[in-house]
GUBALO-637730 format. One line per 8 residues: number of its first residue (from 1); for each residue x, y, z of N, C-alpha, C, O, CB. Coordinates in Angstrom, 2 decimals, m for minus. Glycine has a CB too. Layout:
REM GUBALO-637730
NUM> X/Y/Z/X/Y/Z/X/Y/Z/X/Y/Z/X/Y/Z  ...
//
This chain:
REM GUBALO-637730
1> 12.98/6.01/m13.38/12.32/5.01/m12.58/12.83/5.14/m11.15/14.03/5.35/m10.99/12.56/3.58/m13.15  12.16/5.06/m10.28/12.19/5.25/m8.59/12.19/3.98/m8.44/11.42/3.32/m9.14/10.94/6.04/m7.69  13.25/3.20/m7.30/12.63/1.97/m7.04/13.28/1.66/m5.48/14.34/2.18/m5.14/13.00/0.79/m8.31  12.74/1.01/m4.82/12.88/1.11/m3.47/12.53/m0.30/m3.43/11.47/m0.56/m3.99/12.05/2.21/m2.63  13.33/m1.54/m2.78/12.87/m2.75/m2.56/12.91/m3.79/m3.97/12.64/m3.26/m5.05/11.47/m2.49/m1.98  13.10/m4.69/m3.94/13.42/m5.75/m4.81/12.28/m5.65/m6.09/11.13/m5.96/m5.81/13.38/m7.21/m3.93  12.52/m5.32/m7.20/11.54/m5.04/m8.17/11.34/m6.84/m9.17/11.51/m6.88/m10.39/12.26/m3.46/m9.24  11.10/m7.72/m8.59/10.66/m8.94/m9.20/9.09/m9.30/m9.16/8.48/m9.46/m8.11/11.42/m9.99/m8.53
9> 8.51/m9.41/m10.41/7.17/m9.86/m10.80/7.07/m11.10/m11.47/6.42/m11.28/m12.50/6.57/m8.95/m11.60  7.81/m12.07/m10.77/7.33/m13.12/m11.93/6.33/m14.42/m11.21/6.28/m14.58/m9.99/8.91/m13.88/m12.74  5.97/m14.82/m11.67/5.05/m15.74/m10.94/3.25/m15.57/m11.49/2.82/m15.09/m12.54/5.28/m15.30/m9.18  2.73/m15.97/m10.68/1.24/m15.88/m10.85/0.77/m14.52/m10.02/0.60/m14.35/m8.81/0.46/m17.34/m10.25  0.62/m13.52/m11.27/m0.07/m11.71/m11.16/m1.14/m12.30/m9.58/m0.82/m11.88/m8.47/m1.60/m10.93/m13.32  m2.21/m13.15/m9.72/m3.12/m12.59/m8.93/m2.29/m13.29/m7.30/m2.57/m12.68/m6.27/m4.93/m13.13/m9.47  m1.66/m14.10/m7.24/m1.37/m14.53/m6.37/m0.12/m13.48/m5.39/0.09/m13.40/m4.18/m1.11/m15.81/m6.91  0.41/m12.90/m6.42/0.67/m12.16/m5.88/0.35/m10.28/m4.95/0.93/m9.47/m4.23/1.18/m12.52/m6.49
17> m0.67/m10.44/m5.51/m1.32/m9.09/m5.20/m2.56/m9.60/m4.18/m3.51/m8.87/m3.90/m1.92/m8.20/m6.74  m2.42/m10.86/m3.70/m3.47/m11.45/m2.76/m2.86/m10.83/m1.12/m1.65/m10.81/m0.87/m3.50/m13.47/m2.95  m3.78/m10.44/m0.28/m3.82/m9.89/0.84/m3.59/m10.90/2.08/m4.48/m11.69/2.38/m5.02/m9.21/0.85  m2.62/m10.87/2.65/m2.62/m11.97/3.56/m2.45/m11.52/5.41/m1.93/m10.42/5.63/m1.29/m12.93/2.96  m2.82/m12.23/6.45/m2.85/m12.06/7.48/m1.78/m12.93/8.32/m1.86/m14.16/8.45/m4.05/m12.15/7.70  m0.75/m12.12/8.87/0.27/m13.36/9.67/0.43/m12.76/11.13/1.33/m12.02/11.52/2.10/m13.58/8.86  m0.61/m13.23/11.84/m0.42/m12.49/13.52/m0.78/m11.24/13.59/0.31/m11.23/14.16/1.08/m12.38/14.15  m1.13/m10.35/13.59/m1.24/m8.81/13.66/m0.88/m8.30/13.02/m0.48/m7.19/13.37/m0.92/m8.18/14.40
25> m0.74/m8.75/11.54/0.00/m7.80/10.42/m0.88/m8.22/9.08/m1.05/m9.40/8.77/1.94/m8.18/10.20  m1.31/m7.33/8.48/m1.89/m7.68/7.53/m0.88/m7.13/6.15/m0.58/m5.94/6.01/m3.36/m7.15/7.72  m0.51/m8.04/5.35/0.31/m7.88/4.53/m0.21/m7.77/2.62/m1.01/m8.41/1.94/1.20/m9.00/5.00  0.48/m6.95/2.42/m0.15/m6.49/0.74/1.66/m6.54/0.31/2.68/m5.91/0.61/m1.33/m4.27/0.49  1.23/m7.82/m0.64/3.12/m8.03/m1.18/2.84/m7.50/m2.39/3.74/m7.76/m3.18/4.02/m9.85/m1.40  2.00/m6.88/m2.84/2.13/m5.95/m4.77/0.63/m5.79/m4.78/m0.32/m6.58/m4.76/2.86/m7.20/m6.69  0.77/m4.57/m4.82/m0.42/m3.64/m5.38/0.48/m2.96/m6.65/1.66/m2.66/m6.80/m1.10/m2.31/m4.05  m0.76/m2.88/m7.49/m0.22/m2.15/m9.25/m1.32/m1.34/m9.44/m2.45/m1.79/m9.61/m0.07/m3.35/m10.85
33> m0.97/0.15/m9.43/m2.15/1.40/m9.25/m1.12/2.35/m10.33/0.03/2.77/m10.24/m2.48/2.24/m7.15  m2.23/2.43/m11.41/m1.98/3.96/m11.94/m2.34/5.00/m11.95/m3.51/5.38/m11.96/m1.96/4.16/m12.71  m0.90/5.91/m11.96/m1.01/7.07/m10.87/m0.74/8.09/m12.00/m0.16/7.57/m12.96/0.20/7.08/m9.39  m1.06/9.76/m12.18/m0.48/10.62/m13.05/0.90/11.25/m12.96/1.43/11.84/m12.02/m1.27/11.49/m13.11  1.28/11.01/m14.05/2.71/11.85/m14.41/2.90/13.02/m15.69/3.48/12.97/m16.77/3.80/10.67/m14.80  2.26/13.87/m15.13/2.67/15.48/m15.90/1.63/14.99/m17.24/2.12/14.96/m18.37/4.93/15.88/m16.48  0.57/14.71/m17.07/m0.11/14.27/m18.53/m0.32/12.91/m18.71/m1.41/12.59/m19.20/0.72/14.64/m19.75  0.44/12.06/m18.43/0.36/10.75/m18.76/0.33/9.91/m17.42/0.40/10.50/m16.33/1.53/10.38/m19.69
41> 0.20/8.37/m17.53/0.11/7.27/m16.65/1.62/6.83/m16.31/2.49/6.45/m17.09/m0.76/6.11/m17.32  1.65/6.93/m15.39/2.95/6.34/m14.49/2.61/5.06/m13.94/1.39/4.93/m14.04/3.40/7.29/m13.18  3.19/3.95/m13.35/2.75/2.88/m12.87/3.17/2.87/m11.23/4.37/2.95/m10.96/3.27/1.74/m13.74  2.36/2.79/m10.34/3.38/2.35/m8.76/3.15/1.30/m8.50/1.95/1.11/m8.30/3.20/3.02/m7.32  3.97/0.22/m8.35/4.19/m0.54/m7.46/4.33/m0.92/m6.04/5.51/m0.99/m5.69/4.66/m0.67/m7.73  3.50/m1.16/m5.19/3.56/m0.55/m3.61/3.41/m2.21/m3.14/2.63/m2.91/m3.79/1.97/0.86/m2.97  4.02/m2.72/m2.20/3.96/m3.73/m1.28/4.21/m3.01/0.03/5.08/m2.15/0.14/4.96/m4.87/m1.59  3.49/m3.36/0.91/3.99/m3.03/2.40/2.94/m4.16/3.71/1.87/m4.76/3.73/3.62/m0.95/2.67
49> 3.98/m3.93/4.51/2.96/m4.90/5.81/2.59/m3.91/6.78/3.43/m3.17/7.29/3.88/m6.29/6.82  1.02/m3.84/7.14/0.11/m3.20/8.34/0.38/m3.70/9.55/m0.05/m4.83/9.78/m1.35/m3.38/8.20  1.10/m3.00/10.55/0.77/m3.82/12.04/0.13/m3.17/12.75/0.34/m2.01/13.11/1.84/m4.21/12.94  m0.92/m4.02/13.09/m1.88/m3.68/13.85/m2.08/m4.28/15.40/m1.58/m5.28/15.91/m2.90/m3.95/13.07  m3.08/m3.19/15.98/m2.73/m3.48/17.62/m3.03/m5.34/17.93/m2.68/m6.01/18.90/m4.11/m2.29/18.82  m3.69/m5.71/16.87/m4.10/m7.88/17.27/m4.31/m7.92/15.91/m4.43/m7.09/15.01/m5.95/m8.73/18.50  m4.32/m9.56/16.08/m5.33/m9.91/15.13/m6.14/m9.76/14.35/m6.10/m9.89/13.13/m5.71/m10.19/15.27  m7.17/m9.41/15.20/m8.42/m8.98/14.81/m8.26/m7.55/13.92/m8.71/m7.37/12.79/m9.32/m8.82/16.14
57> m7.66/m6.77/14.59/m7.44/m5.69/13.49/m6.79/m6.06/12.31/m7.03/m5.37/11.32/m6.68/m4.61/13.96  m6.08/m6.95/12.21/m4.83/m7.43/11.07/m5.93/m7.71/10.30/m6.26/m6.96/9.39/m3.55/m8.85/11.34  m6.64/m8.91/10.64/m8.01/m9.04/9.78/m9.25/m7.84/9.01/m9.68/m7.81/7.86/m8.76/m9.78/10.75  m9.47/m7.24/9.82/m9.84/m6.09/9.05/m9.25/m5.40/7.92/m9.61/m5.10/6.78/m9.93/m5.30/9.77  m7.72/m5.19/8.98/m6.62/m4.25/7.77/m6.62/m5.08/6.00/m6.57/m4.47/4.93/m4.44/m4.40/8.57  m6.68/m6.28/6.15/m6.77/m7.02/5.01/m7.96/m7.35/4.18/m8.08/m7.81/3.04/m6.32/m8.02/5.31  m8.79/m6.98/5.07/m10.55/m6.85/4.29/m10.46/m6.25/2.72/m9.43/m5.72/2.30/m11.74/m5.44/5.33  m11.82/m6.42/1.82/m11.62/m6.10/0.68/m12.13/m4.70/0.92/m12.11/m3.93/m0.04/m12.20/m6.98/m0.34
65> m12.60/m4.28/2.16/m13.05/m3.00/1.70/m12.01/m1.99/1.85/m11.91/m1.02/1.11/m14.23/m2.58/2.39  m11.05/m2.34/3.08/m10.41/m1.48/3.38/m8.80/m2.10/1.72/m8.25/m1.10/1.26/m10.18/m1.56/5.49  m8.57/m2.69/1.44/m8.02/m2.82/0.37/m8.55/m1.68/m0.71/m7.89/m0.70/m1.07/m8.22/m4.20/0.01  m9.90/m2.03/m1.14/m10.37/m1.06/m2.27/m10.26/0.79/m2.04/m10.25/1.54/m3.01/m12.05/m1.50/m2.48  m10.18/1.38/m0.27/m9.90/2.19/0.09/m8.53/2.43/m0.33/m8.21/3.38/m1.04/m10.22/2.16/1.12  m7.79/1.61/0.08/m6.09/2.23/m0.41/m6.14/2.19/m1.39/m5.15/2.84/m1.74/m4.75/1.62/m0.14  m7.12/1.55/m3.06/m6.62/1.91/m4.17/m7.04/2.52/m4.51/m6.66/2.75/m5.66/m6.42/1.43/m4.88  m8.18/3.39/m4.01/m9.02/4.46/m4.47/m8.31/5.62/m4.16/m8.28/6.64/m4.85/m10.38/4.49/m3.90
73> m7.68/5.40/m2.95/m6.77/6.56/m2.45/m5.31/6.70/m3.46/m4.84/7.73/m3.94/m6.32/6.17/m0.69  m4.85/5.43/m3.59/m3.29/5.52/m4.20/m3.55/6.45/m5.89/m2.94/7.34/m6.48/m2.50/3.43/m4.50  m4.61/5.78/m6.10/m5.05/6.38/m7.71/m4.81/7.61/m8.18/m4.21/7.93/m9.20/m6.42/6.41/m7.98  m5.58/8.61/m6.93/m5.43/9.91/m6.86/m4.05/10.53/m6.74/m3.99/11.76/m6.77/m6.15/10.26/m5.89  m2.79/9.73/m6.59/m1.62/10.31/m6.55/m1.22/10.47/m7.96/m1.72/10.02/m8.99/m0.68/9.58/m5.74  m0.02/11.38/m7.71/0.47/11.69/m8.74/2.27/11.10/m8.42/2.64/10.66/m7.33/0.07/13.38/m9.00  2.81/11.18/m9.17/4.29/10.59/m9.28/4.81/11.48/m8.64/5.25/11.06/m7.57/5.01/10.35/m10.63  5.10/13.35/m8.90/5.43/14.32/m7.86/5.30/14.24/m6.41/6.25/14.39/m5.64/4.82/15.26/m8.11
81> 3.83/13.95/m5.98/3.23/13.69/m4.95/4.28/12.41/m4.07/4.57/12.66/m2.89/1.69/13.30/m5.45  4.82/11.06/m4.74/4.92/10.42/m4.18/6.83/10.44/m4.31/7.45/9.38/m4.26/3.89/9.41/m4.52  7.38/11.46/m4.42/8.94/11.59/m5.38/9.27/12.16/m3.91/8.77/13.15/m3.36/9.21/12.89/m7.22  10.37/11.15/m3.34/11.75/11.70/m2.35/11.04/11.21/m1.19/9.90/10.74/m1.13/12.26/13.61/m2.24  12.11/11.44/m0.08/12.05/10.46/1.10/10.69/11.28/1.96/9.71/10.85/2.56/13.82/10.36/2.10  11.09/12.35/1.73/9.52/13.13/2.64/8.42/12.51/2.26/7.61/12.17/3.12/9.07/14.85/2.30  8.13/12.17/0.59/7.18/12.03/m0.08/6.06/10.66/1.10/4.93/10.50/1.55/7.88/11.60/m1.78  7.59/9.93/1.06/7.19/8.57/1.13/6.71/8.14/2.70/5.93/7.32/3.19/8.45/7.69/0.60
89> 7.56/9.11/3.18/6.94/9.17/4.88/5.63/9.72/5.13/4.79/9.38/5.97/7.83/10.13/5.86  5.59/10.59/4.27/3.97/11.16/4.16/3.20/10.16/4.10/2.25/9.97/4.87/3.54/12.03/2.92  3.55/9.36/3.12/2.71/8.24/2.52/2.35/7.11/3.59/1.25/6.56/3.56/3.52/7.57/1.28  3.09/6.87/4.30/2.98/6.06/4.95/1.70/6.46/6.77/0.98/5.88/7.58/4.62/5.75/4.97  2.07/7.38/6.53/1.00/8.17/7.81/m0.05/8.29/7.06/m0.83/7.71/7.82/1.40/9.79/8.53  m0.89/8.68/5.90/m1.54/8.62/5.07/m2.41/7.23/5.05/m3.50/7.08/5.61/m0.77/8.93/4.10  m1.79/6.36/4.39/m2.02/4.75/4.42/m2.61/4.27/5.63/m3.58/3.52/5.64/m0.69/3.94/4.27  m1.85/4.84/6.96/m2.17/4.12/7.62/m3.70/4.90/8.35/m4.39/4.42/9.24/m0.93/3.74/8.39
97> m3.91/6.29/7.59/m5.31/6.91/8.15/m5.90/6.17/7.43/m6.75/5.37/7.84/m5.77/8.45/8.05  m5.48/6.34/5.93/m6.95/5.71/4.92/m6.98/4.09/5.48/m7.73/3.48/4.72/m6.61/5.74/2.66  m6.58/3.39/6.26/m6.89/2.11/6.63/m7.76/2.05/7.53/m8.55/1.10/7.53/m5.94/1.44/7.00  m7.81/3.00/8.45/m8.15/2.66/9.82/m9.67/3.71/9.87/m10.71/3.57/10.51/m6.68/3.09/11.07  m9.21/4.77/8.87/m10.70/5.08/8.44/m11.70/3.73/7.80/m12.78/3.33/8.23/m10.55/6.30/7.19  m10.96/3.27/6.73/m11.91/1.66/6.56/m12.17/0.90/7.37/m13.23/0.30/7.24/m11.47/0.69/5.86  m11.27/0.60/8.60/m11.46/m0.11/9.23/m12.63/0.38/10.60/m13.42/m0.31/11.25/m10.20/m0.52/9.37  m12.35/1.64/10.66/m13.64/2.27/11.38/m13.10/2.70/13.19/m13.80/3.10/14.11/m15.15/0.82/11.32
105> m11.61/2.41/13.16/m10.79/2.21/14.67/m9.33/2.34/14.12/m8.89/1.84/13.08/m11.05/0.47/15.59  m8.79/2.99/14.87/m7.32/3.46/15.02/m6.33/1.68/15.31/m5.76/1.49/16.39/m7.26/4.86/16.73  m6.33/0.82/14.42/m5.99/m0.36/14.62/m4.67/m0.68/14.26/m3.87/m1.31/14.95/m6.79/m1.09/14.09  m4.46/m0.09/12.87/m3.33/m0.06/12.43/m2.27/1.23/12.44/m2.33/2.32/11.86/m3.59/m0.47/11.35  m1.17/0.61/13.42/m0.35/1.17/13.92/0.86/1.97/13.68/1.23/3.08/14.06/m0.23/0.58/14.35  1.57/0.64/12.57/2.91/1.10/11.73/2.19/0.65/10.77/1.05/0.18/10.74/4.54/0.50/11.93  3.65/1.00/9.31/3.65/0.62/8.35/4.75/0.91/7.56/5.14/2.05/7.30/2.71/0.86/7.99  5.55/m0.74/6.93/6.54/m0.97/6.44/6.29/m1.28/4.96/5.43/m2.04/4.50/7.13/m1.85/7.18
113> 7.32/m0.44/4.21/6.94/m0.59/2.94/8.29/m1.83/2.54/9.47/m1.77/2.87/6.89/1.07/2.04  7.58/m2.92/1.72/8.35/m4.01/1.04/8.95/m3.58/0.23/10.16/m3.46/0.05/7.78/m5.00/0.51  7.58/m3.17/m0.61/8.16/m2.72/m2.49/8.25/m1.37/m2.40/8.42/m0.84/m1.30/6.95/m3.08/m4.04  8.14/m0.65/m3.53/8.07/0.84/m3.62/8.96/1.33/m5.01/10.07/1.85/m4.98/8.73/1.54/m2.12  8.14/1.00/m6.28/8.72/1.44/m7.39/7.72/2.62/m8.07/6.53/2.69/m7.78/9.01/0.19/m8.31  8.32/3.44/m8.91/7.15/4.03/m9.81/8.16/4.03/m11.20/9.30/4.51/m11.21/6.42/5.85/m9.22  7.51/3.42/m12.32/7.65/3.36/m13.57/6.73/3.84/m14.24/6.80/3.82/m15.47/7.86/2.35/m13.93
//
């Protein structure tokens, strides 16, 4: 198990995987995407916050479409793919194309990962 960031799930599942906007940051506190491992299903756990150039982009970044983009994208990983610190920096330049491709504008800027487990 890989785990990066505080691995606690308890509470209410949907409330936590709800998309929220605080000032120019659009925040995803648990996404749960299964990903392949050598044959079988691996699980990732990914939380991270989008900062984006305003508001207004933060709002987008949190849209359902550009949401359903990052899980369409995360899906396609594999556990190799996402294994060691390179992996994860990749990932994060990645994320922040497949966002801003949804979003349709270079809006979102950085990106800080909260969580970051794969089981």
């Amino acid at each position: 198990m890989l785990c990066l960031g505080p691995a606690v799930w308890s509470g209410d599942a949907a409330a936590q995987d709800e998309v929220t906007v605080k000032g120019g940051s659009a925040i995803y506190p648990l996404l749960r995407v299964n990903i392949a491992d050598s044959g079988r299903l691996a699980e990732l756990y990914i939380g991270f916050e989008a900062q984006c150039q305003d508001a207004e982009g933060a709002q987008l970044a949190a849209s359902p479409q550009t949401r359903e983009a990052v899980l369409l994208y995360l899906r396609d990983k594999s556990v190799a793919q996402l294994t060691g610190i390179q992996a994860r920096r990749r990932l994060k330049d990645e994320l922040m194309a497949v966002m801003n491709k949804a979003i349709g504008a270079p809006r979102v800027v950085r990106l800080y990962y909260l969580q970051f487990v794969i089981r």
